[in-house]
N, C-alpha and C positions, 0 to 999 in steps of 0.2 A: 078277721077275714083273711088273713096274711099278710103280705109284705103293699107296703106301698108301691101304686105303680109306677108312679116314675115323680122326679121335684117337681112343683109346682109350675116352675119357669116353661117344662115341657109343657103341659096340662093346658097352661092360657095362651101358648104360641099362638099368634095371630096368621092368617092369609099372610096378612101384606110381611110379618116378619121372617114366615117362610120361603117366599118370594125372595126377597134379600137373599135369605142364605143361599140358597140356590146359585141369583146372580154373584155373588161370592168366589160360591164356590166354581162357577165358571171360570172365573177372573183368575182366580187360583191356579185354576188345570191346565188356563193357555199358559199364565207363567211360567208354568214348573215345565210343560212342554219347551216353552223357550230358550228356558233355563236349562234343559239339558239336551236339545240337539246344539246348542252354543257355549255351551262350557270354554272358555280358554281362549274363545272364537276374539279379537281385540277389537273387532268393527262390532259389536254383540250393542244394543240397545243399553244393557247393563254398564258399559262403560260412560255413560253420562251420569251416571249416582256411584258408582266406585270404577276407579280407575284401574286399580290392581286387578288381575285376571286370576290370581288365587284365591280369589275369594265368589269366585264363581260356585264351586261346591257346597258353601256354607249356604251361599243365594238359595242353590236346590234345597236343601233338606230343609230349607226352612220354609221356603214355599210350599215344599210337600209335608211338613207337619203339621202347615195350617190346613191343606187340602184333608188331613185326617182326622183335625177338631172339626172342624165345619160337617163332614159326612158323620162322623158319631152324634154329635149333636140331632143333626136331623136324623138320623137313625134310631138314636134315644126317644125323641119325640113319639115318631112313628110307633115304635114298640109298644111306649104309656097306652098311644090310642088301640090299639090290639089288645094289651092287657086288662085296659078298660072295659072292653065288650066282653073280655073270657069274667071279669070280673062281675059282671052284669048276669052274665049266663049260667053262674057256678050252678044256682040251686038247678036248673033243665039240664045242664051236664052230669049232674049228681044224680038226677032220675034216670036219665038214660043207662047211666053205670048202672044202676040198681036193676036195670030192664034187660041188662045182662049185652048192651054194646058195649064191644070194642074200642080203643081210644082212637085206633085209625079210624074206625068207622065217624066217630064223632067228628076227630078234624077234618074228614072229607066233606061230612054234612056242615057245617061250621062255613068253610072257605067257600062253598059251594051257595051257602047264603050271603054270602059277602060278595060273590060274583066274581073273590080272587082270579086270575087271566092265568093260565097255565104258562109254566115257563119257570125261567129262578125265582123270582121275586114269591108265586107259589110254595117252591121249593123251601123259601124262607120263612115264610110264613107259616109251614107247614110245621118245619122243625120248629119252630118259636111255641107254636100252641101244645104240642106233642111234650116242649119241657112245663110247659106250665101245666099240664093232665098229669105230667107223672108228678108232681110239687102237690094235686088234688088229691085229699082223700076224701 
């Protein structure tokens, strides 16, 4: 049937573990905000866990490359469950083709049953199914 949709770890993600990441990644964003309107700053919070004031920049990129595992993660998640449903739908996708719709047409019926909320997240959604219709033959 094609590619796997995503590792399993995504597939059994719980509420409460995505909840976490979330809170997480909160924790994360005020950080890294912290972190960089106080760079170099010697009264900064960060001077109780290191003293040195050069090692402020390291602080940033590091808080902001967890702030970029944490969002892939649940991004990754997210996606399985979308790939899941197109997975679910292939063979009424494959009729429709045959019915002679369009693959816009499909993704607009598609999001439009999911009750997708217009805006970016739409937008993403949109492109996401759009590559997995052109991946369908």
């Amino acid at each position: 049937m094609g590619q796997d949709s995503c590792p399993i770890f995504f597939e059994a993600m719980k509420e409460t573990t995505r909840r976490a990441l979330f809170i997480l990644l909160v924790a994360l964003m005020v950080l890294t905000f912290y972190a960089i309107f106080n760079a170099g700053n010697t009264r900064s919070l960060f001077r109780y866990l290191i003293r040195d004031t050069g090692y402020d920049v390291v602080i940033t990129l590091v808080l902001s490359f967890g702030v970029v595992v944490v969002v892939l993660v649940l991004t990754a998640e997210r996606t399985g469950r979308l790939k899941g449903l197109l997975d679910l739908n292939r063979d009424f996708i494959l009729e429709l083709r045959r019915k002679g719709k369009r693959d816009e047409e499909i993704v607009e019926s598609f999001l439009n049953e999911l009750k997708a909320p217009q805006g970016v997240l739409r937008s993403l959604a949109r492109g996401r199914v759009l590559r997995y219709l052109s991946k369908l033959k």
